[in-house]
C-alpha positions in Angstrom: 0.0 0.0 0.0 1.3 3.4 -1.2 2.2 5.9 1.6 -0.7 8.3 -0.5 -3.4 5.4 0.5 -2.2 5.4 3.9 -2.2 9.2 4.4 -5.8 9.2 2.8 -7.0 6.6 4.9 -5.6 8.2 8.1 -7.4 11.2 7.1 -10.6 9.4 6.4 -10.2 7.7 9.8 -10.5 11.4 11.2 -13.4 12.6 9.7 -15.5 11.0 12.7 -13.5 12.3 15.2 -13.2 15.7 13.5 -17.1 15.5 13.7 -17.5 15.1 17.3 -14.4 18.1 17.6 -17.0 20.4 16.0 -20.0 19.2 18.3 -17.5 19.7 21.4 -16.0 23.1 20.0 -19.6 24.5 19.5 -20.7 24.0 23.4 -17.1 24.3 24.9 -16.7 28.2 26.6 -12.8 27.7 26.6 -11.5 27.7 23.0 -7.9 27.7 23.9 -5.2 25.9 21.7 -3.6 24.1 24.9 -7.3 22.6 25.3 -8.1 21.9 21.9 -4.4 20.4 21.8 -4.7 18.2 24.7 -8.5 16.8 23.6 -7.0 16.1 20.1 -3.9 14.1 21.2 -6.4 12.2 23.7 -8.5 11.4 20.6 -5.0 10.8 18.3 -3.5 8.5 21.2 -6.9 6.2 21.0 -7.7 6.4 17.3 -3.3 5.4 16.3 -4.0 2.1 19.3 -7.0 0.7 17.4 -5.9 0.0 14.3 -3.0 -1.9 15.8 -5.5 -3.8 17.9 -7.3 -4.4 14.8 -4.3 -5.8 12.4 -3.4 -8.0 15.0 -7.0 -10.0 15.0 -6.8 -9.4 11.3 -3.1 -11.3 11.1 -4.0 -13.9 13.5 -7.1 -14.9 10.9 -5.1 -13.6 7.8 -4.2 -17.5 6.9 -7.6 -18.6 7.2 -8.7 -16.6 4.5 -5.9 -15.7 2.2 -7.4 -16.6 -0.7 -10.4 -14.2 0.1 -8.1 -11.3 2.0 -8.6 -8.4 -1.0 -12.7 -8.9 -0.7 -12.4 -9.0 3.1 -10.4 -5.7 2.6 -12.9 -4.4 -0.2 -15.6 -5.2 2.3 -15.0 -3.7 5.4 -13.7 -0.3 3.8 -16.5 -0.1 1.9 -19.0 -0.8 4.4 -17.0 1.5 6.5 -17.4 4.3 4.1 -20.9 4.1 3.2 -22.2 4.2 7.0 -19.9 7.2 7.3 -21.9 8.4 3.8 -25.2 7.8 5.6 -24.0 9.1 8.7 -22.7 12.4 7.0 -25.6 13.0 5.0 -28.1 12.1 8.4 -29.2 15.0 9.6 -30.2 13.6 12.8 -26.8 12.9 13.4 -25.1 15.9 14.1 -26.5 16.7 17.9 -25.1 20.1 20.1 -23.9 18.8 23.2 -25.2 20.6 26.6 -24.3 23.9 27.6 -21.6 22.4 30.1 -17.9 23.2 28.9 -16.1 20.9 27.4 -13.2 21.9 30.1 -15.8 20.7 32.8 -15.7 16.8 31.5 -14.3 14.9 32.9 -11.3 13.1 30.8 -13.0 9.4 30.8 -16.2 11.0 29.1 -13.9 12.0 26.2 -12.0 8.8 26.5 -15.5 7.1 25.8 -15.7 9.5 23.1 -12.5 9.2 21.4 -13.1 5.4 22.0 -16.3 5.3 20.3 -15.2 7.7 17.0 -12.2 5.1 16.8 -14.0 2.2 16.1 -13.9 1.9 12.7 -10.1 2.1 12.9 -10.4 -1.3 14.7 -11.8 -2.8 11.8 -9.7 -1.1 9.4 -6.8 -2.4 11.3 -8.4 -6.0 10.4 -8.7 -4.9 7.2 -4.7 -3.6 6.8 -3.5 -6.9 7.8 -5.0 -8.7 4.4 -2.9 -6.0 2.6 1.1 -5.0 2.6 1.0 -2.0 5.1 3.7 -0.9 7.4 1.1 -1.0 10.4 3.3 1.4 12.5 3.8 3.6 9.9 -0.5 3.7 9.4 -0.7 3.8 13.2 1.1 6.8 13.4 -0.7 8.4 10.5 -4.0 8.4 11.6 -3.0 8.8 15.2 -1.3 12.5 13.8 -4.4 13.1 11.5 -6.4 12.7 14.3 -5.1 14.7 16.6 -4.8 17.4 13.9 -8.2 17.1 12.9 -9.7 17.5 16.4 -7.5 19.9 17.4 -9.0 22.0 14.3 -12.6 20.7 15.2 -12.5 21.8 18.1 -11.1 25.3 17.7 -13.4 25.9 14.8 -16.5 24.5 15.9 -18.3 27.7 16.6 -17.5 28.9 12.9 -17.8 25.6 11.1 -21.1 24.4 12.6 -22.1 20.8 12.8 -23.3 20.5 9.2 -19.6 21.2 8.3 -17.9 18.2 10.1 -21.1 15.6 9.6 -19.8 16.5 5.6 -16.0 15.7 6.3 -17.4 12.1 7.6 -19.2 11.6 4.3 -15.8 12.8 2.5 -14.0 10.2 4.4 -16.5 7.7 3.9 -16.0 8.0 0.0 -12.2 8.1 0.4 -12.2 4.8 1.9 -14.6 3.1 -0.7 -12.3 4.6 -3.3 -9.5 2.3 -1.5 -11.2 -0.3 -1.1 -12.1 -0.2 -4.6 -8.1 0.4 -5.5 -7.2 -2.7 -3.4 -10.1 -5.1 -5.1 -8.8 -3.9 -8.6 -5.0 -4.1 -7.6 -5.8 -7.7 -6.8 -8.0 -8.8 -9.6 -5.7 -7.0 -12.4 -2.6 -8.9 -10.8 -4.3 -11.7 -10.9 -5.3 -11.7 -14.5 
């Protein structure tokens, strides 16, 4: 896998995190760059473990179904990507939290958060271990995208709005059918 696929999928990875950052930014009262900073490396530390968690189930069921591996890859990016679609394009998703602060959570609440938006990193991380990926070198990426795209969320989520980041999920969602779609047609044109 190119380092561009792993960049866009890091980035894709982000979109749900950079989502909830928006929803967090738009109720928080302290929009300070140390906060923002410290809630998006929280949310990069979690969302760079998963996929590793994730490629390890993947490898330890990799020889099981290596024959199968590119439409097991194809298949859980895709079905990634379009319940990110629907989920961008929902417009019950995108909810305002409370007026409490985002300073005044405490930091398992955003743990849970951060845990929940990095999910489907897990199962990309299954995914990745079907395909040749340096799985440090993907960890890293979308552990630094997320924490980047939070960080941004959550500074910006006054301006932005919610529509704004539900719209980055649906982005992300179509980037990671696109790959998907690259890694079927990598396999199937290599193997004809």
């Amino acid at each position: 896998m190119s380092f561009i696929s792993i960049l866009l999928i890091a980035f894709a990875m982000s979109t749900d995190a950079f989502a909830v950052a928006v929803g967090k930014g738009i109720s928080a009262q302290d929009h300070r760059f140390s906060h923002a900073l410290k809630t998006g490396l929280l949310f990069g530390v979690i969302e760079g473990i998963t996929p590793v968690i994730g490629w390890l189930l993947g490898l330890g069921t990799s020889h099981f179904i290596a024959e199968w591996d590119h439409w097991v890859a194809f298949t859980v990016l895709s079905l990634l990507g379009l319940r990110m679609c629907w989920a961008g394009f929902n417009e019950e998703v995108c909810e305002v939290e409370s007026d409490t602060p985002a300073v005044a959570q405490p930091v398992w609440m955003l743990c849970l958060s951060a845990v929940a938006t990095s999910i489907d990193a897990l199962a990309v991380g299954v995914s990745l271990a079907f395909v040749e990926v340096n799985i440090a070198v993907a960890a890293v990426a979308i552990g630094c995208a997320t924490t980047i795209m939070v960080t941004i969320g959550m500074l910006l989520g006054k301006k932005l709005g919610c529509v704004i980041g539900q719209r980055a999920e649906a982005v992300g969602g179509i980037v990671l059918i696109i790959i998907g779609s690259v890694i079927l047609y990598e396999h199937m044109s290599g193997a004809a």
